[in-house]
C-alpha positions in Angstrom: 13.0 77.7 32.0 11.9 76.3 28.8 11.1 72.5 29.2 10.3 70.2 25.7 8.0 67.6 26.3 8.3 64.4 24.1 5.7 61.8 23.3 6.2 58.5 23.4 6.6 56.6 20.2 6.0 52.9 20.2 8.2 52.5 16.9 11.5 52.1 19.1 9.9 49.2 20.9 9.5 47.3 17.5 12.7 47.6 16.7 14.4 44.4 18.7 11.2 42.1 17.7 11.8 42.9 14.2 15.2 42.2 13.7 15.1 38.9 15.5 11.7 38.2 13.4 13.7 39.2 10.4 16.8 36.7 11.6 14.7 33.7 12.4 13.1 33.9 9.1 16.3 34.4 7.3 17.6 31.1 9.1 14.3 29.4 8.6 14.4 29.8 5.0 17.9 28.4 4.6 17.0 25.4 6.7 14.2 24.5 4.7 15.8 25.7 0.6 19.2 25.8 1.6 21.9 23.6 0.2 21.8 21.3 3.5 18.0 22.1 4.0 15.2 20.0 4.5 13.9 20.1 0.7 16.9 19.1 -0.9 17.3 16.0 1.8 14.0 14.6 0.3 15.5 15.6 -3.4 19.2 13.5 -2.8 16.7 10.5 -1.6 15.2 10.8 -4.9 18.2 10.6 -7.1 19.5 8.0 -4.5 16.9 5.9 -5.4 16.7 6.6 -9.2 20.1 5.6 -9.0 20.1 2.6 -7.3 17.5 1.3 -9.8 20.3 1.9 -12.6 22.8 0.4 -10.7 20.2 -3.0 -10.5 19.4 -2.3 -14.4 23.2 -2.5 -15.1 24.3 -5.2 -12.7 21.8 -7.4 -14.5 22.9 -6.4 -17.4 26.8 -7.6 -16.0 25.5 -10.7 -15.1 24.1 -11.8 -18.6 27.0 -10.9 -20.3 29.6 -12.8 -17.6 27.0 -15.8 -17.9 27.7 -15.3 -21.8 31.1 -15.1 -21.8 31.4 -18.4 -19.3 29.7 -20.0 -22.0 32.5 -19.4 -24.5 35.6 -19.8 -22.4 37.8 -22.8 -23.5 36.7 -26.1 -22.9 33.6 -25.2 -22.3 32.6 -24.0 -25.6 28.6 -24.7 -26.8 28.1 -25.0 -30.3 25.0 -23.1 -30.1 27.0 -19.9 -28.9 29.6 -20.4 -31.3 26.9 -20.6 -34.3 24.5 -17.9 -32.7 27.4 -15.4 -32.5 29.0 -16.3 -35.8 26.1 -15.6 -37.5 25.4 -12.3 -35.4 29.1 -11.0 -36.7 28.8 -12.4 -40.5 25.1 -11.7 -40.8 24.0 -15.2 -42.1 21.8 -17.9 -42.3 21.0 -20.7 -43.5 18.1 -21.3 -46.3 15.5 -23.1 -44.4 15.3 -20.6 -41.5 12.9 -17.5 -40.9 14.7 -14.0 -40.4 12.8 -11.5 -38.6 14.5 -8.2 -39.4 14.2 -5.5 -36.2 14.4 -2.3 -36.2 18.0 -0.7 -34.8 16.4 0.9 -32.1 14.5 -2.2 -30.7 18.4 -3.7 -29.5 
């Protein structure tokens, strides 16, 4: 009777730790890059923040011009406003005052 005797490899025991290395990596990567991960957490703070300075930027910006219209609602119309905007729209002034001319991009 003819017997064949194998040897032992040790490559089928590394099979198992391999994949689940493999799988744990995989999962790992995605919770750290992934669309939910870790790294794009901090970069949504970021733009949150960015953002929120706009938002400050342009509520000023809201205020100024509702403090400006108050001043020319009905009745409590300045004369200084009136003038000042007149002025702006016609592009005038009077002879005994200094124009400083600015460049359009310094509005």
């Amino acid at each position: 009777m003819w017997t064949r005797q194998h040897k032992q490899r040790n490559t089928g025991k590394l099979i198992v730790p391999s994949l689940c290395v493999l799988f744990l990596a995989y999962f790992g990567f995605h919770a750290y890059h992934g669309e939910f991960g870790i790294y794009s957490k901090y970069r949504l703070q970021a733009q949150a923040a960015e953002l929120q300075t706009q938002l400050d930027a342009v509520k000023a910006r809201r205020i100024d011009f509702e403090r400006r219209v108050q001043l020319m609602h009905e009745g409590t119309l300045e004369k200084d406003m009136l003038d000042e905007q007149a002025r702006k729209a016609l592009n005038l002034s009077h002879r005994d005052e200094i124009t400083i001319m600015l460049p359009a991009s310094a509005k």
